[in-house]
MIGU-232079 format. One record per residue (C-alpha): x, y, z; residue in one letter. Coordinates in steps of 0.02 Angstrom, whole numbers, padded with zeros to 5 digits, always signed. Last residue first. Example, Ala and Ser with C-alpha at 12.3 -4.5 7.8 and 13.67 -1.06 7.14 Angstrom:
REM MIGU-232079
+00684-00053+00357s +00615-00225+00390a 
REM end
This chain:
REM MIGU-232079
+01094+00406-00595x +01095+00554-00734x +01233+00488-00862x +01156+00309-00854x +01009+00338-00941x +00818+00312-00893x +00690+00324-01020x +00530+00364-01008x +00326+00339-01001x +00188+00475-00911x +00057+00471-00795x -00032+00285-00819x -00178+00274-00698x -00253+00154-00574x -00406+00174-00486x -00489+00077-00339x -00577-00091-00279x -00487-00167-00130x -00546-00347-00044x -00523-00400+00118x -00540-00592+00121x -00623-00701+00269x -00724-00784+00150x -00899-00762+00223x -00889-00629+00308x -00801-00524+00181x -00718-00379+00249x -00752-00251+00112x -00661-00082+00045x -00689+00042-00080x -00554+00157-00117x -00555+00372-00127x -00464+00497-00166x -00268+00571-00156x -00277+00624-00001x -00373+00453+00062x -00576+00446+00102x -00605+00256+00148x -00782+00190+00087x -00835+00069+00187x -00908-00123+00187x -00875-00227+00347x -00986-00111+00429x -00901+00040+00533x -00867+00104+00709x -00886-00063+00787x -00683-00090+00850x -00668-00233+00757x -00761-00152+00605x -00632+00000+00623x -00490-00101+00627x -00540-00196+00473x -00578-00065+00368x -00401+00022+00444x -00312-00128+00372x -00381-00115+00205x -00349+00062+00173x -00189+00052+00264x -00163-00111+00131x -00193+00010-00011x -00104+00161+00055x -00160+00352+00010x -00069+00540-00050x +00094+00473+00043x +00168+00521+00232x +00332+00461+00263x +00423+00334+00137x +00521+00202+00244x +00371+00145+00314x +00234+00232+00266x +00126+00384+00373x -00064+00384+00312x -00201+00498+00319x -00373+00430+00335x -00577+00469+00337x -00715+00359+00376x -00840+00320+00280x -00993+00192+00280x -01043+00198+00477x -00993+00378+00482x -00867+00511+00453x -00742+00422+00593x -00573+00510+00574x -00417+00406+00549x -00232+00427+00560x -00158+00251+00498x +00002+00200+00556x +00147+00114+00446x +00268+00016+00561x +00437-00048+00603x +00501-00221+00592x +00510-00274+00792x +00350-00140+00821x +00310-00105+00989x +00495-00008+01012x +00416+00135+00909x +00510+00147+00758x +00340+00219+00650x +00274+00285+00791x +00398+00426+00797x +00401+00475+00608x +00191+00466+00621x +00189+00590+00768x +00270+00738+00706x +00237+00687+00505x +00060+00663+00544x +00011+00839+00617x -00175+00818+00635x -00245+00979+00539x -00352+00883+00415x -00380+00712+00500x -00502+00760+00622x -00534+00696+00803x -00426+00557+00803x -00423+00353+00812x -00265+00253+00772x -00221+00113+00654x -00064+00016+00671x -00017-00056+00502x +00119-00223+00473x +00137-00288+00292x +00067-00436+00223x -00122-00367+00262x -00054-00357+00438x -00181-00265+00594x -00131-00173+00743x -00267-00090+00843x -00192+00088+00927x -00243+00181+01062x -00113+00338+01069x -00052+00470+01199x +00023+00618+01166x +00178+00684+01257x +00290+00677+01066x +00234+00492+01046x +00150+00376+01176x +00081+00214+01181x -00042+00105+01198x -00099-00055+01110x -00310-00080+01131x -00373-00178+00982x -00209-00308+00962x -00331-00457+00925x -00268-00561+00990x -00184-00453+01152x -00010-00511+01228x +00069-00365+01140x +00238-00326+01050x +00204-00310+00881x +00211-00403+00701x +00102-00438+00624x +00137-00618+00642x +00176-00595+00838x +00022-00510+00878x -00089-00626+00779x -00220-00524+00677x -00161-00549+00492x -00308-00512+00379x -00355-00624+00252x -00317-00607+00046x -00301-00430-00039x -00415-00500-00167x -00388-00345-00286x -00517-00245-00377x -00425-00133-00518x -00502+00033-00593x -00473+00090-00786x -00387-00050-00877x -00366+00018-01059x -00432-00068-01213x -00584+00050-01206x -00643+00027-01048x -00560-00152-00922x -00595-00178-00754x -00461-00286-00689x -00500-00448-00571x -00334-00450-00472x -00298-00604-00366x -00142-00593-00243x -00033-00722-00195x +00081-00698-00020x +00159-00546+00046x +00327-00555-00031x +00214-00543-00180x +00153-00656-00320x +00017-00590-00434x -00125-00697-00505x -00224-00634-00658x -00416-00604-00714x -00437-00493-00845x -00314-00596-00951x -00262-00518-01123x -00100-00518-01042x +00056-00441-01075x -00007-00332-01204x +00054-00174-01138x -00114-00111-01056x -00124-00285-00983x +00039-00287-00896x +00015-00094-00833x -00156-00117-00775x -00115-00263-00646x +00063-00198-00610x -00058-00018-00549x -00166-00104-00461x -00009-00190-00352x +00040-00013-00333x -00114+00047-00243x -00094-00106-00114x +00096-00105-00078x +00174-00271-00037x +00304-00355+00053x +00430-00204+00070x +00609-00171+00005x +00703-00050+00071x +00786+00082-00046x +00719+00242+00060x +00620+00276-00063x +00538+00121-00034x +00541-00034-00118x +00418-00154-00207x +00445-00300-00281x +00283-00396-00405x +00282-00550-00483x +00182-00616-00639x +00064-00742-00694x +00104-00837-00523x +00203-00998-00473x +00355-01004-00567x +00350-00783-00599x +00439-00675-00687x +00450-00493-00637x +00360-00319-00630x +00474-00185-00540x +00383-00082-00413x +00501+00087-00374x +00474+00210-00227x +00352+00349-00151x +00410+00453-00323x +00490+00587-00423x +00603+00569-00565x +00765+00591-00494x +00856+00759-00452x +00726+00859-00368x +00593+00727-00333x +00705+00583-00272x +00591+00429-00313x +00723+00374-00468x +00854+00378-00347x +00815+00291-00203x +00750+00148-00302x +00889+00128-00405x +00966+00106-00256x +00878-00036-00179x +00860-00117-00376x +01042-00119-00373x +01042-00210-00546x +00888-00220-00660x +00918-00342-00813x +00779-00285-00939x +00638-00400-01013x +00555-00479-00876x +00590-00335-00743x +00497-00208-00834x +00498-00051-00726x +00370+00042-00647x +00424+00210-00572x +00270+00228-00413x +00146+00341-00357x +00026+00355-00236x -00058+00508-00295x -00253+00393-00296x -00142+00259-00388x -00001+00319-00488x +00092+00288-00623x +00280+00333-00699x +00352+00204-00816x +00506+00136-00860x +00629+00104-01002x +00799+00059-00946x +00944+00141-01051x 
REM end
């Protein structure tokens, strides 16, 4: 039996599994299996939480699809509430390693329980061939190309996993799965791509729906949220603080001048706790 459990992050959710204390084999398929809705558990993917030499714990990540990817924003809250909400850590401030480098989480802790998570998502990546994509611009603000006869400006951005962020008119009815599934293996993009649909409310707000890699469209993205904050301050239509309306809610994002850093403040919530046994995998 492995013991796991289902959270989420603004309906961006994730099986977490305790990689410390149980051996997890075939994490790639184990990962297509637990997120299959109808005969799984239901889920964007599976985050393991692991040992560590160099951090207080380490996060993987993979897809539905079973591919593993450097780092997922709202799940990386999520490892910081589940290892202090299990007595992991009486730490409120922790390190994480990632494929995509350290992360700092400061956790926001009411009644014993972590309730919302600010994460030092670190600097963002702006060097085409880091990203990475096929462009001789730095930074990447005006990449064109087309998908199902429409045409699309896009500004590429990495926060340790590549986003190309894209304006529109409205979010709502914008068909993200026609375009998004195309984009996302676009011949601009070496390791394939998650794009960013985004509406400008204001200077403060803007407005996003998200196609993953490997996972299709999901309720919100972490490091979409944090990439499209700092395409949209590149591109002037927002301050380097804004509030980034997702599906599944809202995150608060900030470019921070004097750092460098993009940092993430946002929810994380435990849904429910099981047991996985080998007669249904």
């Amino acid at each position: 039996m492995i013991q796991f459990t289902k959270m989420q992050g603004l309906g961006n959710d994730y099986v977490y599994i305790d990689a410390i204390n149980q051996d997890i084999k075939e994490p790639s398929s184990l990962a297509q299996f637990v997120s299959n809705r109808n005969f799984g558990i239901g889920s964007d993917g599976l985050i393991l939480i692991c040992k560590s030499e160099i951090a207080d714990f380490k996060m993987r990540m993979f897809n539905r699809d079973g591919s593993e990817a450097e780092m997922c924003g709202n799940g990386i809250r999520c490892v910081g509430k589940f290892v202090y909400d299990k007595g992991f850590t009486q730490k409120t401030e922790i390190t994480i390693e990632t494929l995509a480098g350290m992360k700092y989480l400061q956790l926001n802790v009411k009644d014993n329980k972590v309730e919302t998570v600010r994460v030092d998502m670190g600097e963002p990546i702006l060097e085409p061939e880091k990203i990475p994509v096929v462009s001789t611009e730095h930074p990447v603000k005006t990449l064109h190309t087309t998908a199902e006869g429409r045409d699309f400006t896009m500004t590429c951005v990495s926060m340790g996993n590549p986003h190309a962020v894209t304006i529109v008119e409205a979010v709502k009815p914008f068909d993200v799965a026609k375009y998004g599934k195309v984009l996302e293996v676009d011949k601009a993009f070496p390791k394939r791509i998650n794009v960013e649909f985004v509406e400008i409310v204001d200077k403060a707000r803007v407005k996003m729906r998200v196609w993953e890699r490997g996972a299709g469209e999901t309720l919100a993205c972490g490091t979409g949220a944090c990439a499209t904050a700092v395409a949209c301050y590149l591109n002037g239509y927002t301050e380097r603080k804004v509030v980034i309306e997702l599906l599944g809610g809202e995150l608060q994002i900030e470019w921070n001048e004097e750092d460098n850093h993009v940092y993430m403040t946002g929810p994380a919530v435990t849904v429910f706790e099981g047991e996985l046994i080998e007669e249904g995998m």
